[in-house]
C-alpha angles and dihedrals in degrees: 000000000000127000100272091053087048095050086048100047078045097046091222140097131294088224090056090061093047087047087052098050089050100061091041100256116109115006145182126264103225133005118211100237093208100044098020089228110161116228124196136194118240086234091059091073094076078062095047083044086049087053102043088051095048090054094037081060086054098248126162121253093241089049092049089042089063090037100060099066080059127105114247094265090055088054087048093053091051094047094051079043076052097047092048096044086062098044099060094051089052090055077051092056097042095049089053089051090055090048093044089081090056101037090052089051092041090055100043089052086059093047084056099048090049086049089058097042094053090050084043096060091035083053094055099037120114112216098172087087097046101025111020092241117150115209101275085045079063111034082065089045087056091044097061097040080057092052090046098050094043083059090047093054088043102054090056104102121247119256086259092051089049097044095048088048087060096050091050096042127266119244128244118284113239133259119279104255107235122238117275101211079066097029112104081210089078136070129181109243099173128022123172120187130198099008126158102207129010088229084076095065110021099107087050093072108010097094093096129196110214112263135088117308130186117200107211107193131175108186136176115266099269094055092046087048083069100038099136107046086045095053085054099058109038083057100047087055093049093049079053102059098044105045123153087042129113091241145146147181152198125192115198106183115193132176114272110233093184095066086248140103108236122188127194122180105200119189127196117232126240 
């Protein structure tokens, strides 16, 4: 019979069966040399049934192709392999559900303790050295990076949100940004080499255009040691500067291997 009475009698597509014979699992008996019309057998649909039900099961097309030479109890051992296969990834599916709850609060327990630990180490860090601040430079300066890690905890949304985002779908994450030291995007506008504290040069940089700015800094071991307080509050001074801009900034401080502090302000064109 040709291909359309095979794909009736099957209840399927022409194009199925062309995709199938093309892949070596179920083909024709004859092909007309001169057409090219493909011609099956009737007997040849408990193989097609075989095939759908495989695929259906969700087995591989290299699994149904050596199945199909198989007796029908060989097919039925492979289809119970198959059942508790899946069985046991869906006790594995529930098992993860039952752990998500405690995962999500253990996470966001350890979002809390680096939070405080940040502020912890913000709180008991000294800038008059680095930056010239007195304490109630500071104490304004702790204050903001407060502010600004509150927002960021708060913007983190709440277990229900999150749930019902799952079960709407989440959207994609976005792209990795790409560095900026090898990103064409971004020119250096300011580099100081050499330097001891930051206090010496500030004035030199901080007036900021708006834009998007990275700070690059490599710095001698005393000064990496307190990278993240540091970080703080450079960029809390510089926000301060320049309020009132559209601007931001990120602050990447690395160990210096040359002996010597290093500083590079890269800017992103427009």
């Amino acid at each position: 019979m040709t291909i359309k009475e095979f794909a009736r009698l099957c209840d399927c597509n022409p194009q199925t069966l062309r995709y199938y014979d093309n892949i070596d699992l179920l083909k024709p008996v004859n092909v007309d040399s001169w057409t090219g019309y493909r011609y099956y057998d009737e007997t040849q649909a408990k193989t097609f049934v075989k095939i759908r039900n495989l695929q259906k099961a969700g087995f591989s097309i290299d699994e149904i192709r050596a199945l199909l030479p198989q007796d029908d109890l060989a097919i039925a051992m492979a289809f119970e392999e198959k059942i508790s296969e899946a069985e046991a990834h869906l006790q594995e599916i529930k098992s993860i559900r039952m752990s998500y709850l405690n995962d999500m609060n253990t996470i966001n327990d350890k979002i809390n303790q680096m939070r405080d630990r940040i502020l912890s180490d913000t709180r008991n860090y000294n800038p008059a050295e680095e930056f010239g601040l007195g304490d109630e430079q500071y104490r304004e300066i702790l204050g903001k990076i407060e502010d600004c890690m509150k927002t960021a905890m708060d913007s983190i949304p709440e277990l229900p949100d999150f749930t019902e985002a799952l079960a709407n779908g989440m959207p994609a994450a976005p792209a990795e940004q790409p560095d900026y030291r090898t990103n064409p995007a971004y020119r250096i506008v300011f580099e100081k080499h050499g330097w001891t504290n930051v206090k010496d040069f500030l004035d030199e940089f901080s007036d900021l255009e708006s834009g998007e700015y990275a700070l690059d800094f490599t710095v001698l071991a005393d000064k990496h040691a307190n990278s993240i307080p540091f970080s703080n509050t450079l960029l809390m001074l510089l926000l301060s500067k320049n309020e009132g801009k559209s601007t931001t900034i990120r602050c990447d401080v690395e160990k210096s291997v040359d002996g010597q502090n290093h500083m590079r302000l890269w800017k992103k064109d427009i």
